[in-house]
C-alpha positions in Angstrom: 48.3 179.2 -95.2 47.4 178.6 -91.7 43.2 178.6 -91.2 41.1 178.5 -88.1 39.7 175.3 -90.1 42.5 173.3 -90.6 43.5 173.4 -87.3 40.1 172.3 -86.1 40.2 169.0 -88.5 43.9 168.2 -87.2 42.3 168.6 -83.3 39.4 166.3 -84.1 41.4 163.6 -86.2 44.1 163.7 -82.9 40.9 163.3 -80.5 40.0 160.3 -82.4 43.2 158.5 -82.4 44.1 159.0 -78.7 40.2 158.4 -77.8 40.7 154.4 -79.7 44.5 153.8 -78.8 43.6 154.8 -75.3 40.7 152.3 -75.1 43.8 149.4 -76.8 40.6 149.2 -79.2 40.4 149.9 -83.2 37.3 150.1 -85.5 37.6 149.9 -88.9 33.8 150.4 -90.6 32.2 150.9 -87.2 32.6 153.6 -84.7 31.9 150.8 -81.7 34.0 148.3 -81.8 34.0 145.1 -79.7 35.4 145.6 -76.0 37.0 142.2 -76.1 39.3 143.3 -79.6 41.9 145.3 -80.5 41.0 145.2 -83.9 37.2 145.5 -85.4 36.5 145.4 -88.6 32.7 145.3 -90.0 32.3 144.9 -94.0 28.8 143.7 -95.8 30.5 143.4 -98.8 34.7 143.4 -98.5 37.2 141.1 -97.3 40.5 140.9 -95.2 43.0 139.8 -97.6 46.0 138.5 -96.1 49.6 138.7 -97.4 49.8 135.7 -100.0 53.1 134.2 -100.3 54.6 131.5 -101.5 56.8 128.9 -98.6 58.7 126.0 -99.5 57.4 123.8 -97.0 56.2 123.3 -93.7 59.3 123.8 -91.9 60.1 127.3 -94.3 61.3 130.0 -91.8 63.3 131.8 -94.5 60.6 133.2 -96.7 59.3 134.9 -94.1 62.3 135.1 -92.3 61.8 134.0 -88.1 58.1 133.9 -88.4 56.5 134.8 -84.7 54.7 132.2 -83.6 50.5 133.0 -84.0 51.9 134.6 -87.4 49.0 133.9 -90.2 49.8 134.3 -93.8 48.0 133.2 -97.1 50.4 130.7 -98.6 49.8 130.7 -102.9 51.1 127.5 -103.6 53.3 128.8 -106.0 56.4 127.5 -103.9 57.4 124.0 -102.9 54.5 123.4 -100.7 51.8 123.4 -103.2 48.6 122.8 -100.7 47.0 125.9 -100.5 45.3 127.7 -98.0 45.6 129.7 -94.8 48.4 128.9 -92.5 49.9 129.4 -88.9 53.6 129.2 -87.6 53.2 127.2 -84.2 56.1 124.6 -82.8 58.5 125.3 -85.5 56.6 124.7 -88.4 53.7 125.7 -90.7 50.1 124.9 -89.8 47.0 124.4 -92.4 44.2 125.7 -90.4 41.0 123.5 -91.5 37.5 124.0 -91.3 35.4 122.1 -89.4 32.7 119.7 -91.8 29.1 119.1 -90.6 27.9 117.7 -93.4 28.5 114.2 -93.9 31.3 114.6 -96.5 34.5 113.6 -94.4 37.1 114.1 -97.3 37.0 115.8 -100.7 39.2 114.6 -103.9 40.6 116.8 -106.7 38.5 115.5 -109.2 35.3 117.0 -107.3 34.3 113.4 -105.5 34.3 112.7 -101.7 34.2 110.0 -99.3 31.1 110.3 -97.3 29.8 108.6 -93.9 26.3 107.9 -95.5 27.3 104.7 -97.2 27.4 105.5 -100.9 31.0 106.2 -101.7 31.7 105.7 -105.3 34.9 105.8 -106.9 35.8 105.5 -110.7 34.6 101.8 -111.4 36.3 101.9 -115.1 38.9 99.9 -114.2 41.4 103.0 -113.5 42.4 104.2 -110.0 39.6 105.7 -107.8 39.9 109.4 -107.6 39.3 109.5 -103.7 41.8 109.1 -101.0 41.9 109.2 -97.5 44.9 110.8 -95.8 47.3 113.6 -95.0 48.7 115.9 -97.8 51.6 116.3 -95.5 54.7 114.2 -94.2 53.0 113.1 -91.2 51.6 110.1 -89.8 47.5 109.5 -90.3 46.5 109.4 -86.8 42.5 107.5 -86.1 40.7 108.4 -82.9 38.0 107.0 -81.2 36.1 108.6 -78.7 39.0 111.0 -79.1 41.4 108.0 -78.1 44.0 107.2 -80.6 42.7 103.5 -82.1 45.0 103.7 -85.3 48.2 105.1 -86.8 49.2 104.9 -90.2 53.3 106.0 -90.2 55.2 108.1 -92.3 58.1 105.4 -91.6 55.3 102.7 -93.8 54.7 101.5 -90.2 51.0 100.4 -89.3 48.8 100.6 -86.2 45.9 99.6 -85.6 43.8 99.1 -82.3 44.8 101.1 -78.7 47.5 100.9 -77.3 49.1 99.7 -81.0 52.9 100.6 -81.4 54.6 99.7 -84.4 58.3 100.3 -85.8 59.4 100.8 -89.1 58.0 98.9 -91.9 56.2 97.3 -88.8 52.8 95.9 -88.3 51.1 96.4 -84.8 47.3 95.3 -84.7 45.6 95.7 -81.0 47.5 95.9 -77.8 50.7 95.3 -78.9 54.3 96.5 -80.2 56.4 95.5 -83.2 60.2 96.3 -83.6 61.6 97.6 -87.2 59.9 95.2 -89.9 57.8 93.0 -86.8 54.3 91.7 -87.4 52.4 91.3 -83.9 48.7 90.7 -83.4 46.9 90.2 -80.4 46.5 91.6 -77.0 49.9 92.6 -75.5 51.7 90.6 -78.5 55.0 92.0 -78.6 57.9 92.1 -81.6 61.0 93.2 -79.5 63.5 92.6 -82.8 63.7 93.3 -86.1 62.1 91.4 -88.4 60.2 89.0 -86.2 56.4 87.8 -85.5 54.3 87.6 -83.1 50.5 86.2 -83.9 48.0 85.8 -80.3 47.4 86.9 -76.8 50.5 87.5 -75.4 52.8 86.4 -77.7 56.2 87.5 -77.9 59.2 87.3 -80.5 62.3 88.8 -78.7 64.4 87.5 -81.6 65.7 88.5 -84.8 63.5 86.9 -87.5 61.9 84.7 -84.9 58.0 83.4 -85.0 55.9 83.1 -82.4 52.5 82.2 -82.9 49.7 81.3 -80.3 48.7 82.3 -76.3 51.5 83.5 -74.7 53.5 81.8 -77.4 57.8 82.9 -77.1 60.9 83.3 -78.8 64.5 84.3 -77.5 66.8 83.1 -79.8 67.5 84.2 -83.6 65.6 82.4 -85.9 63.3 80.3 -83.8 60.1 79.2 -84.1 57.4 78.9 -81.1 54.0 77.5 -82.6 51.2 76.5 -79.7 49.9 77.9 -76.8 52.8 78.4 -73.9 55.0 77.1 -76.5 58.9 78.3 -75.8 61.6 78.1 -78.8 65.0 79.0 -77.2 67.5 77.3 -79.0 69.1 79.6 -82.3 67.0 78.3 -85.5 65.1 76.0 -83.2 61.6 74.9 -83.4 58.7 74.2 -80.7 55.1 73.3 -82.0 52.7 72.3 -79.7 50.8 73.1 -76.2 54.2 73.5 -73.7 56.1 72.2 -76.6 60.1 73.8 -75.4 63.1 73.7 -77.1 66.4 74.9 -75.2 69.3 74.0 -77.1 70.4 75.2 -80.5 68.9 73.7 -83.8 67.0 71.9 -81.9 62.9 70.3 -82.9 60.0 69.4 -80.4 56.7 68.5 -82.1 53.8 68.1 -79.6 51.7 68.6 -76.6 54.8 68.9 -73.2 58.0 67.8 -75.7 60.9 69.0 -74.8 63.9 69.1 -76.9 66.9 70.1 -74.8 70.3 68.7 -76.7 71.8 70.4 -79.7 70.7 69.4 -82.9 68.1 67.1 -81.2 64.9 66.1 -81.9 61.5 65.0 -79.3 58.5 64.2 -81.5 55.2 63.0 -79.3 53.2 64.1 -76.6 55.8 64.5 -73.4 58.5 63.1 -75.8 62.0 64.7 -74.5 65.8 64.4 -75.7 68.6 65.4 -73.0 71.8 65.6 -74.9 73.3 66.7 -78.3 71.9 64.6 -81.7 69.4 62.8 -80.0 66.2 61.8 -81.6 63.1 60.8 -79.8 59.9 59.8 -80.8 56.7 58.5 -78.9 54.7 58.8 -76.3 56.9 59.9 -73.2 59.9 58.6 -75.7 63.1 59.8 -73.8 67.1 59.8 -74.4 69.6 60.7 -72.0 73.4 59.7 -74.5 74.8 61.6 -76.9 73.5 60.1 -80.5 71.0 58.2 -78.5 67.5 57.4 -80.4 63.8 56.3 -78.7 61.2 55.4 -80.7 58.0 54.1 -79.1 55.7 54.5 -76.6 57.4 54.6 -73.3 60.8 53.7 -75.1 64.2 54.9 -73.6 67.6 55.1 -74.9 69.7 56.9 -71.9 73.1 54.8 -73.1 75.5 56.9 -75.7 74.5 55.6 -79.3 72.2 53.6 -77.9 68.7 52.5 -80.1 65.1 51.4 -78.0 62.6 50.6 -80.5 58.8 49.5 -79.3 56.9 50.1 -76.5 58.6 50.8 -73.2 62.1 49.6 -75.3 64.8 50.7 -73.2 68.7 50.9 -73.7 71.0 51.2 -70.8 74.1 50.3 -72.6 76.4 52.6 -74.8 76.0 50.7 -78.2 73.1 48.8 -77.7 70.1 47.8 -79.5 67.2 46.9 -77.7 63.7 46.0 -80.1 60.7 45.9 -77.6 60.7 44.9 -73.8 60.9 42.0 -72.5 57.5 40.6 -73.4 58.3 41.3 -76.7 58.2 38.7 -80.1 60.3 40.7 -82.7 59.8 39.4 -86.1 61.8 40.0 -89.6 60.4 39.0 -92.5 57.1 38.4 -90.4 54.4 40.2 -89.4 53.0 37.5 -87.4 56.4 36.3 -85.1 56.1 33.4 -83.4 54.0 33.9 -79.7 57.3 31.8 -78.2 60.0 33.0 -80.0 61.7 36.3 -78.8 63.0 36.6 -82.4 61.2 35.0 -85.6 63.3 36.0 -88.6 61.9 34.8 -92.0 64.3 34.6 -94.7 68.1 33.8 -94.9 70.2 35.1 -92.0 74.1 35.3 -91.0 75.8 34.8 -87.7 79.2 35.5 -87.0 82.0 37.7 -88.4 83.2 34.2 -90.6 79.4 33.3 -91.0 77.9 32.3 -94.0 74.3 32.5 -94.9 71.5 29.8 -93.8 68.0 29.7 -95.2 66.5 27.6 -92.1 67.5 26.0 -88.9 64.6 23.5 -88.3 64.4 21.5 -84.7 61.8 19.1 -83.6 60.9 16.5 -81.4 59.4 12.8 -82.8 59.0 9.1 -82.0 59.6 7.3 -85.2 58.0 3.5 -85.8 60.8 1.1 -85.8 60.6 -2.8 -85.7 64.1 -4.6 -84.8 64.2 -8.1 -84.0 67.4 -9.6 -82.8 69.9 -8.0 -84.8 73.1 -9.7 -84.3 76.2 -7.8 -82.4 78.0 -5.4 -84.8 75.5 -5.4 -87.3 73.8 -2.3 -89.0 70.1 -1.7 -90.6 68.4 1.9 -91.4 65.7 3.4 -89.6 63.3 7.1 -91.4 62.5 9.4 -90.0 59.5 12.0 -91.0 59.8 15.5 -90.7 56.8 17.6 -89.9 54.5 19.0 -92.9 54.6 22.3 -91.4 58.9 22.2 -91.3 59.7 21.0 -94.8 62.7 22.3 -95.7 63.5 24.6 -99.4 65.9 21.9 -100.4 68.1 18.5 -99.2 70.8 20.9 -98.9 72.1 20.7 -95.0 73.3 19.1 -92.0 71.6 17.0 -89.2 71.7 16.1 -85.8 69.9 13.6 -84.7 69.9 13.1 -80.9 68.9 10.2 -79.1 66.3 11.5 -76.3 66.8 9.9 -72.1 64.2 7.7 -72.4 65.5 6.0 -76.0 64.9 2.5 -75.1 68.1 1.6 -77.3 70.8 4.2 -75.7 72.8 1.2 -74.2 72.4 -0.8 -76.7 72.1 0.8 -80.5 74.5 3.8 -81.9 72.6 6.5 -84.2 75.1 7.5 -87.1 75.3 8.9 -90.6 72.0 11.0 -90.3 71.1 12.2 -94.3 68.4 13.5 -96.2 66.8 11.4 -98.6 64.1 13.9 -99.5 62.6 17.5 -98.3 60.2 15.1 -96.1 62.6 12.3 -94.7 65.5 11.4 -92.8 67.2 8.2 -93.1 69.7 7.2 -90.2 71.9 3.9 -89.5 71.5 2.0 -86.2 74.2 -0.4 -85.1 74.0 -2.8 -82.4 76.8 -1.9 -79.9 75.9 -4.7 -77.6 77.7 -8.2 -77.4 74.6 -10.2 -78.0 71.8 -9.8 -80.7 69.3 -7.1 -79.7 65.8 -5.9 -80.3 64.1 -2.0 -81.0 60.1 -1.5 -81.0 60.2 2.2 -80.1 62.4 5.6 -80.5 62.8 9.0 -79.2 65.0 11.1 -80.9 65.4 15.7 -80.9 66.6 16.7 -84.9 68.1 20.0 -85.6 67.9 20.4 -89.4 70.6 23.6 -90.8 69.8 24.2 -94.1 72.5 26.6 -96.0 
């Protein structure tokens, strides 16, 4: 029934409700609330309890189906996203929203222990697997700020970062100013890692190749494979190889070891400080060592083979001709079987040798020069007597086994007179040779001059 009263209570409750909605202000415990809310609510004792639900994961937009951005709910972790805790929907996706910590625990652990910044972190030290971690409990990367710069990333793709300005790829490792391609290593101010799979170690230093190395100040790679050790050191030759300050390679499977070498054929190798090769299989090695023909090889100081499968050996050696061997220059004494060749003799082999395609093999070939005593008085015209001569201490020969030449020298006092013939040896130290008196008269001999070649085979 219809009372004076209950019409007064239905006036005043309507006089309250268009009072707050026409203010855009609601109090809930207080009869003032704040000018700045639409919303007040003022407990001592009670809560706001927010719908508790349970999403799937960060990206869930069908339990709550087209969440509003701003939207706040309590999320139970009863779904698949099991962090609990109070979330946001912002930029397509679930947000935890955390609490800033000013005491100095930085990180808690579900086993009740924290990392700290007061230098007494402790985890279990049984042996087992600490209980504290440092990280996300989401699938994103683990971003590091300093100064509110980023200095550090750790990636989600198993990618690492580490210094500003540090951009690694997948499976990458980036460590100061510098880049790394899927799988790269670089290290260093502005090292780069431009392919997959490469390195790149020092200031500068690039690898622009797959599974290339490049190691050292400004230290580069371009081709697959390579390897660039040294400061400035350039390997651009596929599977190539440049070690040292300047060291360059430029052709394929190509090697230069050392300060300014340069290997530039394929398949080629310059070993030495400024040692360079010019053409394809080349090898040189030395000191400015340098070939210029195909096959060619240098190897000394200075030594130069520019002639196609040509060989200089020893200091300032060189080889003009295709096919040519050249040992030393032309002050040099080569020695085989020595190592003291004679001062005067261009080559000093010790040992047996060969010449010639029908050759056979010799032990010696011994020459001198000597003046043998002989005494001949009036020997008559035809006749014949014998005359030794000694060979040198220092020339003895292995064995009696060879030929002679005995030659009479221009000042022989008997040339016109005596003939020199069956020259034999009667012992390792002696020569025996006939002398006949050509003449028509009976002639004399007090003194000889005579050159002996010795062969012994």
């Amino acid at each position: 029934m219809y009372t004076p009263f209950k019409s007064k209570i239905v006036v005043t409750v309507l006089l309250m409700f268009y009072f707050n909605f026409s203010f855009s202000q609601v109090g809930i415990g207080t009869t003032s609330p704040d000018p700045s809310s639409i919303l007040d609510i003022k407990s001592t004792n009670k809560g706001v309890l927010l719908p508790s639900i349970a999403i799937t994961s960060l990206t869930d937009n069908i339990t709550v189906l087209s969440p509003a951005n701003g939207l706040v709910i309590w999320n139970n972790g009863a779904g698949g996203l099991a962090d609990t805790g109070l979330y946001y929907w912002n930029s397509q996706k679930w947000n935890k929203i955390s609490v800033a910590n000013t005491s100095n625990t930085i990180f808690s652990s579900s086993s009740g222990n924290a990392w700290n910044n007061s230098a007494t972190n402790s985890g279990n030290n049984t042996g087992g697997n600490t209980h504290l971690s440092l990280g996300t409990n989401t699938y994103d990367d683990l971003i590091f700020k300093v100064n509110s710069v980023k200095s550090g990333r750790l990636g989600t793709d198993n990618s690492i970062s580490l210094g500003a300005g540090a951009n690694a790829g997948q499976n990458g490792i980036a460590i100061g100013i510098s880049g790394s391609a899927y799988q790269g290593v670089s290290v260093g101010n502005e090292a780069s890692v431009t392919a997959n799979d490469g390195l790149a170690l020092g200031n500068k230093a690039v690898a622009a190749a797959y599974k290339s190395n490049a190691v050292g100040y400004n230290a580069k790679t371009n081709k697959n494979e390579s390897t660039a050790l040294g400061n400035n050191s350039l390997a651009d030759g596929f599977q190539s190889t440049a070690i040292g300050y300047n060291a360059k390679t430029t052709a394929n499977e190509s090697s230069a070891l050392g300060n300014n070498s340069e290997a530039a054929g394929f398949q080629s190798v310059a070993l030495g400080y400024s040692a360079k090769t010019n053409s394809n299989s080349e090898t040189a090695v030395g000191f400015y060592a340098v070939t210029g023909g195909q096959n060619s090889t240098a190897i000394g100081s200075g030594a130069s083979a520019v002639g196609q499968y040509s060989t200089a050996i020893g200091y300032n050696a060189s080889a003009l001709q295709a096919n040519s061997i050249v040992l030393g220059n032309n002050n040099a004494n080569v020695g085989i079987g020595t190592s003291t060749p004679n001062t005067t003799a261009r080559l000093d082999v010790s040992g047996a040798y060969k010449m010639g395609n029908q050759g056979t093999v010799h032990k010696n070939q011994i020459s001198f020069e000597v003046w043998p005593a002989v005494s001949i008085h009036n020997l008559p015209c035809s006749k014949s007597t014998t005359m030794n001569i000694a060979i040198p201490a220092s020339m003895l020969p292995s064995s009696t086994k060879a030929t002679i030449t005995v030659t009479p020298a221009a000042d022989f006092a008997g040339n016109s007179t005596f003939a020199i013939s069956n020259p034999r040896m009667t012992s390792t130290s002696n020569i025996t040779v006939n002398l006949t008196n050509i003449s028509a008269n009976a002639e004399s001999l007090y003194s000889s001059h005579f050159y002996v070649i010795i062969n012994e085979f």
